[in-house]
C-alpha positions as CSV (number, residue, x, y, z in Angstrom):
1,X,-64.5,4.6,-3.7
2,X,-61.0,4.7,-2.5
3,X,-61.8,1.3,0.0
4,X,-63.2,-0.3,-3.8
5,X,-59.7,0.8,-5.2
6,X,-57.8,-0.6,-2.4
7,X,-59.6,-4.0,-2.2
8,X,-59.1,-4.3,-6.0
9,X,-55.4,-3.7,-5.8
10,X,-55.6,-6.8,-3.1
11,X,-57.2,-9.2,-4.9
12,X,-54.8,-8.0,-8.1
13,X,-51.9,-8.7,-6.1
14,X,-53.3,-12.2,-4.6
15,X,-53.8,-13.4,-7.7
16,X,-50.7,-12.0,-9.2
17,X,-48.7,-13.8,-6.8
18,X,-51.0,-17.1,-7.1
19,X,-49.5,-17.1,-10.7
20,X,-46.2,-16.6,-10.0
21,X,-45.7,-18.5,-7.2
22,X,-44.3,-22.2,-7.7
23,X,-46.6,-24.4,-6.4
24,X,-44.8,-27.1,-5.5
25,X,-42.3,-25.4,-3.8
26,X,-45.1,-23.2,-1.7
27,X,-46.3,-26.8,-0.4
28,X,-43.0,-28.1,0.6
29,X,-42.3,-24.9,2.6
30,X,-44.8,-25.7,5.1
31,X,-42.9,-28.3,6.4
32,X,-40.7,-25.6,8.0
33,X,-41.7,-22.7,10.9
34,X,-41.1,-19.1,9.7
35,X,-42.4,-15.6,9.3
36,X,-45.7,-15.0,8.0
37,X,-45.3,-14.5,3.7
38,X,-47.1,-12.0,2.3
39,X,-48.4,-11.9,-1.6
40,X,-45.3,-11.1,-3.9
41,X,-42.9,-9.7,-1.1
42,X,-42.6,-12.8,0.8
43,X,-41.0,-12.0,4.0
44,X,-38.6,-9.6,3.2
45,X,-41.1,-7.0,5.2
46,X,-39.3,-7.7,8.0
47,X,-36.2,-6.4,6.9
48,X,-37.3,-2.9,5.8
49,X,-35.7,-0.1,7.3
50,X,-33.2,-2.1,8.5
51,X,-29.4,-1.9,9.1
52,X,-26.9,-4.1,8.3
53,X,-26.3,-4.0,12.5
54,X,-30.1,-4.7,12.7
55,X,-30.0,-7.4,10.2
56,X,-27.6,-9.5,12.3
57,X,-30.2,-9.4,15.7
58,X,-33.5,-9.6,12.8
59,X,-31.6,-13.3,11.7
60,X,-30.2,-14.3,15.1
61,X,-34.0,-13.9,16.4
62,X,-35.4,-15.2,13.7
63,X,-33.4,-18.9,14.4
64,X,-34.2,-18.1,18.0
65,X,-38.0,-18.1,17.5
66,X,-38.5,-20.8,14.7
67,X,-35.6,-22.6,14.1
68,X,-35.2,-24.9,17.4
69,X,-38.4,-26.9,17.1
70,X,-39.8,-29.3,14.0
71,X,-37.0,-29.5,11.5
72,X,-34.9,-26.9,13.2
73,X,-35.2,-25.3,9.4
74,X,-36.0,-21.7,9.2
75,X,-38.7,-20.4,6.4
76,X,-38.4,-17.3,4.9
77,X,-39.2,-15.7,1.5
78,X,-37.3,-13.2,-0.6
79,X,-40.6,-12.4,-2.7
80,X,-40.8,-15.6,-5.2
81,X,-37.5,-17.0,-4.3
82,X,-37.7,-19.9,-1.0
83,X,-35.3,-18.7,1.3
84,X,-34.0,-22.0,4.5
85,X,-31.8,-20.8,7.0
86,X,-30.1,-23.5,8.7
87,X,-27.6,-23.8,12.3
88,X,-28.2,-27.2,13.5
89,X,-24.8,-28.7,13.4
90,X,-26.6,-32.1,12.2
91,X,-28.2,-30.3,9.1
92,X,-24.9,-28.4,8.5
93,X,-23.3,-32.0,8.0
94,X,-26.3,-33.0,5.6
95,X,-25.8,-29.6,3.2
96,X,-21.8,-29.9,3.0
97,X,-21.6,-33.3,2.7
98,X,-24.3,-33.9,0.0
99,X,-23.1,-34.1,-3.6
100,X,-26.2,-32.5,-4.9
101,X,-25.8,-28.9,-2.7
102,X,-22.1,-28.2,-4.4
103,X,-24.1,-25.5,-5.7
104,X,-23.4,-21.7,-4.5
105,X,-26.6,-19.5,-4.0
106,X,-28.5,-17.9,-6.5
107,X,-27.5,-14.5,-4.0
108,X,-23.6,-14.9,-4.7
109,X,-24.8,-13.2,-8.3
110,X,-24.2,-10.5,-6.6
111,X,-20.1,-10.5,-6.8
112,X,-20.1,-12.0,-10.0
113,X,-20.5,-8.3,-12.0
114,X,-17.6,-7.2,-9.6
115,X,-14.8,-10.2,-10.0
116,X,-16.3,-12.4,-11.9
117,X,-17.5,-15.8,-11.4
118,X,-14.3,-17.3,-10.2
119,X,-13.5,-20.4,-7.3
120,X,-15.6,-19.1,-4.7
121,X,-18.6,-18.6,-6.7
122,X,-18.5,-20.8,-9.8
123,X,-20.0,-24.3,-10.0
124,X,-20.6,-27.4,-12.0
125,X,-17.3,-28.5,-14.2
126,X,-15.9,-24.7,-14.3
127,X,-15.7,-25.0,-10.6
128,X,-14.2,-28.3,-10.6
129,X,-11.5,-27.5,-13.2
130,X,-10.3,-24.5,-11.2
131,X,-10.3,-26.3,-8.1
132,X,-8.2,-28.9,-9.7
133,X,-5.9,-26.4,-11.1
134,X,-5.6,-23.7,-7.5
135,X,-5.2,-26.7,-5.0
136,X,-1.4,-26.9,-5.7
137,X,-1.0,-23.6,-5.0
138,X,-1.4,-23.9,-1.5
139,X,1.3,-27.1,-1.0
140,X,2.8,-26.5,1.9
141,X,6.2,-26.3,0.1
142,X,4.2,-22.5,-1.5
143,X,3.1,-21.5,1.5
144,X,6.5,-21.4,3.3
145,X,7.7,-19.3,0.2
146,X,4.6,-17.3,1.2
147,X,5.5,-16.8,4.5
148,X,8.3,-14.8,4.0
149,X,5.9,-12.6,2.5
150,X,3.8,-12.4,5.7
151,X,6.7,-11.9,7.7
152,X,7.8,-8.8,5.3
153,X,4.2,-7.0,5.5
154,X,3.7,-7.6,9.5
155,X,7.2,-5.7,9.6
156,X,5.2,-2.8,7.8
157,X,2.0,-3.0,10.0
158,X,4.5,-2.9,13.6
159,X,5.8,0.0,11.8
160,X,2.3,1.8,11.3
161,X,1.4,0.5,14.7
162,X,4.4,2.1,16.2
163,X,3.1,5.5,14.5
164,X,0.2,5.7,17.3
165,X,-0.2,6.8,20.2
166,X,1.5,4.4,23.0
167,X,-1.2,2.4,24.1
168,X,-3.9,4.8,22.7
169,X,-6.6,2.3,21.5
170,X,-7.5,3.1,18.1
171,X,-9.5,1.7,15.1
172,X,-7.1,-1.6,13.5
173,X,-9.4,-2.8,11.1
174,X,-8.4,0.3,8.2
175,X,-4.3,-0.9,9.5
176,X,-4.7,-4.7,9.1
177,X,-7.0,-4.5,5.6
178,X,-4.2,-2.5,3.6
179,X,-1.4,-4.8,5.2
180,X,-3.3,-7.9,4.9
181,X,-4.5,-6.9,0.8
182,X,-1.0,-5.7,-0.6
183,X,0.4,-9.8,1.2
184,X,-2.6,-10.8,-0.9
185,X,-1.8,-9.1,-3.6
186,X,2.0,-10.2,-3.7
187,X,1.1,-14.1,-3.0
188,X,-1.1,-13.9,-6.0
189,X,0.3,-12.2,-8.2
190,X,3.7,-11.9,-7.3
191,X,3.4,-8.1,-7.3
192,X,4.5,-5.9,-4.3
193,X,1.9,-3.2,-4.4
194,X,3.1,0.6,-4.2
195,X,1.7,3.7,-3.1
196,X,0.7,4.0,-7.0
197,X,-1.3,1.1,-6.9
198,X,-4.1,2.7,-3.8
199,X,-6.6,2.6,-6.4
200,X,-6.6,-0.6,-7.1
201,X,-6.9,-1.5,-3.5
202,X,-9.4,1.0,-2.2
203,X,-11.6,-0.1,-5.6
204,X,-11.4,-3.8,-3.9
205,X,-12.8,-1.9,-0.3
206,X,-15.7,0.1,-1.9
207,X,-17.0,-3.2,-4.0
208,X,-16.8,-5.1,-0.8
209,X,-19.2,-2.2,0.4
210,X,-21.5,-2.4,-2.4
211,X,-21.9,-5.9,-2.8
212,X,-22.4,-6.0,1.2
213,X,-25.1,-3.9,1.5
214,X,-26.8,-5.3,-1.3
215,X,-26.6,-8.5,0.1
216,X,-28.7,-7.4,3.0
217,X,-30.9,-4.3,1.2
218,X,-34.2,-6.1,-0.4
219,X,-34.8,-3.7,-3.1
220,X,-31.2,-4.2,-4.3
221,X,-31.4,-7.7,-4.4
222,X,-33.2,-7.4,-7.8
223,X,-30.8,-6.8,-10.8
224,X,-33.9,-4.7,-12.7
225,X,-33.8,-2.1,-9.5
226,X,-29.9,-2.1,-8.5
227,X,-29.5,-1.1,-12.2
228,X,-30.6,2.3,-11.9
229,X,-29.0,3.0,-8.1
230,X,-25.8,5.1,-8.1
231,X,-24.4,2.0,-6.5
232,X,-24.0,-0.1,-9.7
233,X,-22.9,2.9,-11.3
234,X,-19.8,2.5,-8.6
235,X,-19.5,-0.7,-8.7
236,X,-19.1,-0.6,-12.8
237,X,-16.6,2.2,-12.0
238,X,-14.5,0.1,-9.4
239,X,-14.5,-3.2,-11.3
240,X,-13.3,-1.3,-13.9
241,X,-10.1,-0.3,-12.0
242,X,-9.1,-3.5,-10.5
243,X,-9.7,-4.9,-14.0
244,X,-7.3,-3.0,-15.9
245,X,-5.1,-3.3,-13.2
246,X,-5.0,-7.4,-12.8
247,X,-4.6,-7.4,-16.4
248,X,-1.8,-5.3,-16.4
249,X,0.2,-7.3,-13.7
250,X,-1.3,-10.4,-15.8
251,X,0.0,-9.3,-19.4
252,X,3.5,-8.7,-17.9
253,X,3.7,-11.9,-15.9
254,X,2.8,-13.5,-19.2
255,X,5.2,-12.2,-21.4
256,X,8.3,-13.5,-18.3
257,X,6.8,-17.2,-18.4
258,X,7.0,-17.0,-22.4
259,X,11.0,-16.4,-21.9
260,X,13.7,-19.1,-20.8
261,X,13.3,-19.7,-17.0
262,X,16.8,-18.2,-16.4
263,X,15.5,-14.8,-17.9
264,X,14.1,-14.5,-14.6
265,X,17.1,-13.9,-13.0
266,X,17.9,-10.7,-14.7
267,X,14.4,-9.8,-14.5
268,X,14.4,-5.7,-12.8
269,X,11.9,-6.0,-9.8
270,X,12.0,-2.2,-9.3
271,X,10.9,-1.9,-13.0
272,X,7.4,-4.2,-13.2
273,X,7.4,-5.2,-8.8
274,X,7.5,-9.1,-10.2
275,X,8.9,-11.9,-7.9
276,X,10.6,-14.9,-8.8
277,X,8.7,-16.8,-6.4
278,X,5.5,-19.6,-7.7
279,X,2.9,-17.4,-6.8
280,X,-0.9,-18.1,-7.8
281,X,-0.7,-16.4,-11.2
282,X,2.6,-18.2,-12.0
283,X,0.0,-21.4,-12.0
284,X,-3.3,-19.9,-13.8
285,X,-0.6,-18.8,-16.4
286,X,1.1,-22.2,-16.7
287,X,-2.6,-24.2,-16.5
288,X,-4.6,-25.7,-19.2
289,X,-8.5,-27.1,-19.4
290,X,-8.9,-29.2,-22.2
291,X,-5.6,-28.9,-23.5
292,X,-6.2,-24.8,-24.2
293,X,-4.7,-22.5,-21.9
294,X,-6.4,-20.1,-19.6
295,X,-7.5,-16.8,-21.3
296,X,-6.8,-13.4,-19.4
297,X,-10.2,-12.6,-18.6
298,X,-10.1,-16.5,-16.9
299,X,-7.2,-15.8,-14.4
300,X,-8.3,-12.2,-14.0
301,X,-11.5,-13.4,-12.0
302,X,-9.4,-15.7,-9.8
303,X,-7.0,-13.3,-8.8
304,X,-9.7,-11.1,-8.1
305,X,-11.9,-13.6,-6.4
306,X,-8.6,-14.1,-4.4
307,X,-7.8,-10.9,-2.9
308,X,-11.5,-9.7,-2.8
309,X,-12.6,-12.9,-0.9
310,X,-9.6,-13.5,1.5
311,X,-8.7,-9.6,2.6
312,X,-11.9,-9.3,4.0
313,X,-12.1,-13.0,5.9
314,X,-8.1,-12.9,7.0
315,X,-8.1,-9.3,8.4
316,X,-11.6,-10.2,10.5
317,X,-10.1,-13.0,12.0
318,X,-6.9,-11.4,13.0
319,X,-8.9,-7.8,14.3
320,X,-11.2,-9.9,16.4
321,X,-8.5,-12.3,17.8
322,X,-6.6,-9.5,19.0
323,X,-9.7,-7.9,20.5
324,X,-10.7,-10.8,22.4
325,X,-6.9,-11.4,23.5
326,X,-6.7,-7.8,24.8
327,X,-10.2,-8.1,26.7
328,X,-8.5,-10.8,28.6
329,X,-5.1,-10.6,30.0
330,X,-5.4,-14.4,31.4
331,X,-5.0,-15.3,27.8
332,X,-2.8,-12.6,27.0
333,X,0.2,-14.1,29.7
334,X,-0.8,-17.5,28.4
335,X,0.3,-16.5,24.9
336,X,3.0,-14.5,25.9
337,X,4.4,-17.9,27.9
338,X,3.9,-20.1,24.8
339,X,5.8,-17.5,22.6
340,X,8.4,-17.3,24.9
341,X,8.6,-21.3,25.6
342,X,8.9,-21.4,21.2
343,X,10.8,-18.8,20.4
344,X,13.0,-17.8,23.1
345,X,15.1,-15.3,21.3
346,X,14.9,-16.9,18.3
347,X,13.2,-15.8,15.2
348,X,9.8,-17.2,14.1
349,X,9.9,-19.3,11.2
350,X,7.4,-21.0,9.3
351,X,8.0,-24.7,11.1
352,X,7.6,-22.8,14.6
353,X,4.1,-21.7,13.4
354,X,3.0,-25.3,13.8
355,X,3.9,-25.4,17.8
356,X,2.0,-22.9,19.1
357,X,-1.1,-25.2,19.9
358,X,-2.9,-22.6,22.5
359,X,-2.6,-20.0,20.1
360,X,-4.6,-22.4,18.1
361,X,-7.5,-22.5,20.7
362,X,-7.5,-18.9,20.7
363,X,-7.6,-18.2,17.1
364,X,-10.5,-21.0,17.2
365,X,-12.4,-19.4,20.0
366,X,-12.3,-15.9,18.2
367,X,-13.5,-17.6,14.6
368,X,-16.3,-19.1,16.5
369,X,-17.2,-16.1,18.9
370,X,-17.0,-14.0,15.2
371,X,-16.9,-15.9,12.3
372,X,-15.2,-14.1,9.4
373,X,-17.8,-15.6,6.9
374,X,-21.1,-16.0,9.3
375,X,-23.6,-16.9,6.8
376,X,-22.5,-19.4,4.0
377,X,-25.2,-20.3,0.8
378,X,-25.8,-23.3,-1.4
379,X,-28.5,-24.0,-3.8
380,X,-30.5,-27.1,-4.8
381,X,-31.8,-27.9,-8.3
382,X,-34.0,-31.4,-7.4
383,X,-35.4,-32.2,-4.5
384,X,-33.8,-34.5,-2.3
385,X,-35.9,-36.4,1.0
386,X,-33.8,-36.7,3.7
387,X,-36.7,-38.6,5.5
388,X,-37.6,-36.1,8.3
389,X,-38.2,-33.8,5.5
390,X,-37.8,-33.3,1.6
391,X,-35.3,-30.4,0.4
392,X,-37.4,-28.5,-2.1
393,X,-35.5,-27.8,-5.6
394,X,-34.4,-24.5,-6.7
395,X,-34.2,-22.7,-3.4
396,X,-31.4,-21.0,-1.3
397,X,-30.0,-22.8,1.6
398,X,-28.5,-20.5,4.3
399,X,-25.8,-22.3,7.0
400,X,-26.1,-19.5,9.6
401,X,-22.7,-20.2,11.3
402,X,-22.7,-17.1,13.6
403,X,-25.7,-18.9,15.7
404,X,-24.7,-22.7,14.9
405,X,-21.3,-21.5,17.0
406,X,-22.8,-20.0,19.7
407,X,-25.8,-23.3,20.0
408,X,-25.7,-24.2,24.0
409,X,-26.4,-27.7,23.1
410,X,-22.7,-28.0,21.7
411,X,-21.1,-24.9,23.5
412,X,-21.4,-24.6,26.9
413,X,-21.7,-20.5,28.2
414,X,-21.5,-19.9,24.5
415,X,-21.4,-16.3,24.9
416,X,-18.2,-16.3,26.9
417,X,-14.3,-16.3,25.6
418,X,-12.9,-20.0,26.3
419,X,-10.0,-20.8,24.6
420,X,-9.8,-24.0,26.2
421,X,-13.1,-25.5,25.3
422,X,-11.5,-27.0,21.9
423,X,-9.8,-28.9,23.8
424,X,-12.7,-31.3,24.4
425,X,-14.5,-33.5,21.5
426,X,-17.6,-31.8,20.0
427,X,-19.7,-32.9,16.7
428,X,-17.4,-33.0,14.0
429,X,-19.9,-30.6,12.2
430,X,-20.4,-28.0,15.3
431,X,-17.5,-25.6,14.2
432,X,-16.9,-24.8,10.8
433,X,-15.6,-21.6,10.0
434,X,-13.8,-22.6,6.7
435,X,-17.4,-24.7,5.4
436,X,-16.9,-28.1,5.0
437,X,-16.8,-31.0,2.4
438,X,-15.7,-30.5,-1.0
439,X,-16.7,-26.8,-1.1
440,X,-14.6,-26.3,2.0
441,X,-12.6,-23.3,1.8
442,X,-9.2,-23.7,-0.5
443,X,-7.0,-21.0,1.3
444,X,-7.7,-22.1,5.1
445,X,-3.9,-23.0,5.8
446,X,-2.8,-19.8,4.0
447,X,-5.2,-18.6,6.3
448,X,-4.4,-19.5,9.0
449,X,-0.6,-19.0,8.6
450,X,-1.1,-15.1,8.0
451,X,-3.3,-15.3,11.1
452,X,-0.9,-16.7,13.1
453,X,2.4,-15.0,12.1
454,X,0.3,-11.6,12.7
455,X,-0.6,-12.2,16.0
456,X,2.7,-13.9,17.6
457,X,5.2,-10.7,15.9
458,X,2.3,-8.1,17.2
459,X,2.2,-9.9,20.4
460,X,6.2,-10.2,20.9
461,X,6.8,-6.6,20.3
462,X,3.2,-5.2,22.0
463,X,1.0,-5.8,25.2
464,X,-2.4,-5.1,23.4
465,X,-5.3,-3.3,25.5
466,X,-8.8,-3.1,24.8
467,X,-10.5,0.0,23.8
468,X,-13.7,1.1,26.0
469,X,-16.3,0.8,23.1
470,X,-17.5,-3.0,22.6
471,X,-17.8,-3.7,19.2
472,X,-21.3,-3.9,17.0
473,X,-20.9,-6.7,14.5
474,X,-23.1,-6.0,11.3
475,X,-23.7,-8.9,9.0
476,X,-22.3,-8.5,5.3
477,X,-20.9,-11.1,3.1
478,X,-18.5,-11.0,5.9
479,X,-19.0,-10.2,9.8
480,X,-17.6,-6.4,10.1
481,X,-17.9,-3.7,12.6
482,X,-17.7,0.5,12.1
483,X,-14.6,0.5,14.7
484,X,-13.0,-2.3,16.6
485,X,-10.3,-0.4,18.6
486,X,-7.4,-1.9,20.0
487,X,-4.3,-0.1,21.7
488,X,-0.7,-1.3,21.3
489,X,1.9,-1.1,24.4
490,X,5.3,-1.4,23.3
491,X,6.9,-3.9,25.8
């Protein structure tokens, strides 16, 4: 009886899922290798039980085993919803480039109940507005007013650094998130954060978290399921915090702009922590769309989307270039040359940022050895034929950049820490750690500058060391790691 009952609840589930399942779409997929799909659950089977840590090796083996033969298109189901994971650099051109993929996955739903559906996430004419209004923001001419604010937090993490141990490797990522979050925080919104305002920033950390794990947990993946977790309970709790708090600093910013511009200058710092400087909010508050200006809850989602999205991406790329610098001290004394041959005893200033070329190759070799953001999304609403194959409509394309990096046909001894190799031409689509085309990342120059003014202060003042323990990367919406230790000589 109990083999009747279980056949029964077979067949049920068969023709359950031949029901559901789009037709069309379940054709198309065959054009690509993957993972056997079950009825209903796809081929999200493989992922059960699994870490985030796991989840990195499960994707990098799945490309390994289907996704360098045929189409070089990776097939994978997340129960009705067509899942194409993608690192040929040729196909990464197609996706960026094409007009009809501006679209961000149907899976970046997930942030959208934590900051809203700002810049990174938004599409269609919302998206374009906002990228029409933020560009300015990061002139040039803003980001040297910026980088006074780098400079000014970097003083603060020497200072913490100098609070260790001398030369006693320790964990930097907690060290580098809070520094990197409150210069964030102040380019934004032109608010220097306080001891007061740790809420605010540890609610940014723990919806990272969420959002992170439920970007890689299957059952959470479903809105109906993560409703009932204690996670969206937290989540509700810590979007709530950094809420009230944006539109605090927003409301107050607000009611400066409405006065004469030379009310600024009696303006009491100490009193509301407002600068004089343009910062992002000083343009979402001055913008319109159609002639109407932007409400509160508007700007609230960019500033969020701001310092949610590019703590997390900044501080990665600065932890993991100082890692690999302190694993080799070949690169190390070539730094330490350049810095010297720039600087002398000089100060660094914003224009010297723009001569240290090796530290370039560096920075470059670390974002491609650990991409900050190693999995980027897009989603297609028609089909499109590119010839070799047709695009199916209304399914998830996945750019896997943290095995696209590391391809041997583009990188040669891709597992191995060489600066140098950017020196050489490669396919213009082979490295692309801020994405590419029109949906190319906005803040790569602010970016980069905080990168860079971090690592040339930490470097004049330290000889960094590695710690004993290697790393173990973990994918999230970001690439992170439990500990990455580091320890800080003082020269």
């Amino acid at each position: 009886m109990l083999l009747i009952y279980v056949v029964l609840f077979i067949i049920f589930l068969f023709l359950l899922d031949y029901f559901l399942i789009d037709k069309r779409k379940l054709e198309l997929s065959k054009q690509f290798n993957g993972p056997l799909r079950l009825p209903i659950i796809g081929t999200i089977y493989i992922f059960f039980g699994a870490s985030t840590k796991e989840y990195y090796k499960l994707i990098k083996d799945s490309m390994d085993e289907f996704g360098r033969t045929g189409t070089k298109i990776v097939r994978s189901w997340n129960g009705a919803s067509l899942e194409l994971k993608i690192d040929d650099y040729k196909l990464l051109e197609t996706i960026t480039t094409n007009q009809k993929f501006l679209a961000k996955s149907s899976q970046y739903s997930f942030m959208h109940a934590a900051v809203g559906e700002g810049l990174l996430f938004s599409s269609g004419k919302k998206w374009f507005n906002r990228r029409r209004i933020i560009t300015p923001t990061f002139h040039f001419k803003i980001l040297e007013q910026f980088f006074e604010v780098f400079v000014k937090q970097n003083q603060k993490l020497i200072e913490r650094i100098k609070s260790e141990p001398n030369g006693q490797p320790f964990n930097i990522f907690p060290v580098i998130t809070s520094s990197i979050l409150s210069s964030l925080c102040e380019t934004a919104m032109g608010y220097e954060m306080k001891a007061k305002d740790s809420d605010y920033l540890n609610a940014v950390k723990k919806i990272g978290w969420i959002v992170a794990t439920r970007f890689v947990t299957p059952w959470q993946k479903s809105s109906f399921l993560f409703s009932f977790s204690s996670a969206k309970r937290k989540q509700e709790k810590y979007a709530k915090t950094m809420k009230e708090f944006t539109t605090k600093i927003i409301e107050e910013r607000r009611k400066v702009l409405l006065n004469k511009a030379e009310d600024l200058e009696h303006l009491d710092e100490e009193d509301v922590g407002l600068k004089k400087k343009v910062c992002l909010l000083d343009v979402l508050l001055q913008s319109t769309i159609d002639n109407k200006p932007l409400s509160n809850e508007d700007i609230q989602e960019e500033v969020d989307t701001f310092t949610f999205a590019g703590h997390d991406t900044t501080t990665n790329a600065i932890c993991f270039t100082l890692h690999m610098i302190a694993k080799h001290p070949e690169v190390q004394q070539k730094l330490n040359k350049e810095i010297e041959e720039v600087l002398g005893d000089g100060e660094l200033t914003f224009k010297s940022l723009n001569e240290f070329k090796y530290l370039e190759l560096v920075i470059k070799e670390s974002l491609r050895l650990y991409p900050p953001a190693p999995i980027i999304s897009r989603r297609l609403f028609e089909e499109v034929d590119f010839g070799d194959f047709i695009a199916p409509a209304d399914a998830n394309y996945n750019m896997i950049l943290y095995t696209a990096f590391r391809n041997p046909e583009v990188f040669e001894k891709p597992d191995e820490f060489i600066p140098e190799r950017f020196l050489k031409d490669m396919p213009a689509f082979a490295f692309i750690p801020f994405s590419a085309g029109q949906r190319n990342c906005i803040g790569q120059k602010f970016a980069m500058t905080s990168i860079k003014t971090n690592i040339v202060n930490i470097l004049r003042q330290f000889t960094v060391v590695p710690g004993e323990k290697e790393p173990e990367v973990e994918i999230n919406i970001t690439l992170k790691c439990d500990s990455l230790l580091v320890g800080f000589k003082a020269k």
